[in-house]
N, C-alpha and C positions, 0 to 999 in steps of 0.2 A: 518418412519421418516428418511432422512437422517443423517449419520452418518458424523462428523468431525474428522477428526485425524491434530490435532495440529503439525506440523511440524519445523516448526523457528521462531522463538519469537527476533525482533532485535531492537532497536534503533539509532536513526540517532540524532545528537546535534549539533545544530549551537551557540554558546556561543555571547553575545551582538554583532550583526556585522551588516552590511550595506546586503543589498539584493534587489531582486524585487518580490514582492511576486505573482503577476500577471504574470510573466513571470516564475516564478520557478511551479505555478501550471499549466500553459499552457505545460512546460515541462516534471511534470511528468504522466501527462494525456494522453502529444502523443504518452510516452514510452510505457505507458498499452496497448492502443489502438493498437499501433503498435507491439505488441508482442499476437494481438488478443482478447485481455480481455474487456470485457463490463463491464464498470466504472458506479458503482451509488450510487451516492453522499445521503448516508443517514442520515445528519448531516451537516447543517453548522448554526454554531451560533458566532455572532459577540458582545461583548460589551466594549462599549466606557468607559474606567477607565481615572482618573487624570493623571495615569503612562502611557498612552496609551491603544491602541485596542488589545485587548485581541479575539482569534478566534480558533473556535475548530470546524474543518472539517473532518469529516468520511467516508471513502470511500470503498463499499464492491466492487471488481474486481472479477469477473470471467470469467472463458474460459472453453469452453465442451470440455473435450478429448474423450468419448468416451458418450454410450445410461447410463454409469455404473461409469464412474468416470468425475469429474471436480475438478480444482484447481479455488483455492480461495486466496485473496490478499488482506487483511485487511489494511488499510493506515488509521491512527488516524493524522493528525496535528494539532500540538498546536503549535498557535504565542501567545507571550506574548511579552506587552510594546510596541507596532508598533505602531511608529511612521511616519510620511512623512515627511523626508528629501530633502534638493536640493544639489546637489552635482556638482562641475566645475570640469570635468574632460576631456583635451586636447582643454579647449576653447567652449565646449557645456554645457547645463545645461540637467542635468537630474534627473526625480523623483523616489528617492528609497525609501524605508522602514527602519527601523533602526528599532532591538530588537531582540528577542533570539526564535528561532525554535526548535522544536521536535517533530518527525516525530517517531512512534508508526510502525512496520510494520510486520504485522504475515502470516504465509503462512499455507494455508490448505488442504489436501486431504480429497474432498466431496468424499464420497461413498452416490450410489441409491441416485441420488439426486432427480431424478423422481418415488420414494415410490414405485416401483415397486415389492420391496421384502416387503410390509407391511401388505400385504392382510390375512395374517392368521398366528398365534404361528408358525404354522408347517416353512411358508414359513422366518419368522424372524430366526426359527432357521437353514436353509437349507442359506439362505446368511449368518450368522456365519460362517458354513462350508466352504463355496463359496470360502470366506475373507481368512481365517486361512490356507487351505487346496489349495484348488483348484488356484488361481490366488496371490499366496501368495507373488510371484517371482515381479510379476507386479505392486504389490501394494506398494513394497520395490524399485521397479525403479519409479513409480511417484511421492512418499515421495523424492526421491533425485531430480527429477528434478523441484517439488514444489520449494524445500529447493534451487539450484543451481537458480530459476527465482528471486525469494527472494531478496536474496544476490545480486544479479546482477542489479534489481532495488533499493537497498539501496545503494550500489557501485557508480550505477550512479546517483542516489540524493545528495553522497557525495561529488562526483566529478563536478557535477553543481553547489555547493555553494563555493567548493573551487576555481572552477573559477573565480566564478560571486565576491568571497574575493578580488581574487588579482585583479579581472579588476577594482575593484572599489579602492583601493588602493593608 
C-alpha cells in the first residue's frame, strides 16, 4: 500500500466578500494543470439553504515525479452563504457571488504509489530501509518541494481573491 507523508497542512479565508466563484475555480484548476498535476474532483456537493448555497468541492491533484515517488495536493472548498449578486462597476453589470470561502489545502509525499514494494514482509521491510537509509536525502528534498508547491498555490489563491476584492470594490 502506498505510503503518505503528510507534509503542510494550510488554510486560505476569504471573510463575507464579493467574488466569482466560476472564475476563481477555472483559476485554480489552470494553476494545477499547469504546474502538471492531474486534478480529480472527488467531491462536489451543492445545497440550497434560506442563507444561500452552501458548496463543498474536493479535489485530489497529482503529479508523478518518479516510478517511486508522487506528490499530492488535497484542495477542500467550502462556500458558505452564496449568493448571486449584480454589481455596476465602470458602467457594465456583472454577475458575482457574495459569501465567505475556505479553501482546505494539504500537501503529500506519496511513496510506492504503484505497490511495488508490497509483494512480501520481506520486501515491506526492505523499502523501510530503502526510505530511512538508502534515499533518505531525496525523500527530505521532495517533502520540501511538496511543501514549497503548497504554499505557492495557497499564495496564488490568496492573491486572486485579493484581487478579484479590490477589482470589485
Amino acid at each position: 500500500m502506498a505510503e503518505f507523508d503528510k507534509v503542510v497542512d494550510l488554510m486560505v479565508r476569504q471573510q463575507q466578500g464579493l467574488f466569482d466563484f466560476k472564475e476563481l475555480y477555472k483559476f485554480m484548476y489552470r494553476w494545477l494543470t499547469s504546474q502538471e498535476y492531474d486534478v480529480d474532483e472527488t467531491e462536489y456537493t451543492e445545497k440550497v439553504k434560506p442563507t444561500g448555497k452552501e458548496l463543498f468541492v474536493e479535489w485530489r491533484c497529482r503529479r508523478r515525479i518518479s516510478d517511486y515517488f508522487r506528490f499530492q495536493i488535497r484542495v477542500l472548498i467550502t462556500v458558505l452563504g452564496m449568493t448571486d449578486v449584480d454589481v455596476a462597476k465602470d458602467g457594465m453589470r456583472l454577475k458575482l457571488n457574495r459569501g465567505e470561502i475556505r479553501l482546505d489545502v494539504q500537501g503529500f509525499l506519496e511513496k510506492d504509489y504503484e505497490n511495488r514494494w508490497e509483494s512480501s514482509p520481506i520486501a515491506k521491510f526492505l523499502r523501510g530501509v530503502y526510505d530511512r537509509y538508502i534515499i533518505r536525502s531525496r525523500v527530505l528534498e521532495y517533502d520540501d518541494k511538496v511543501r514549497i508547491e503548497t504554499y505557492d498555490f495557497a499564495e496564488q489563491v490568496k492573491a486572486y481573491l485579493a484581487l478579484e476584492a479590490r477589482r470589485f470594490s
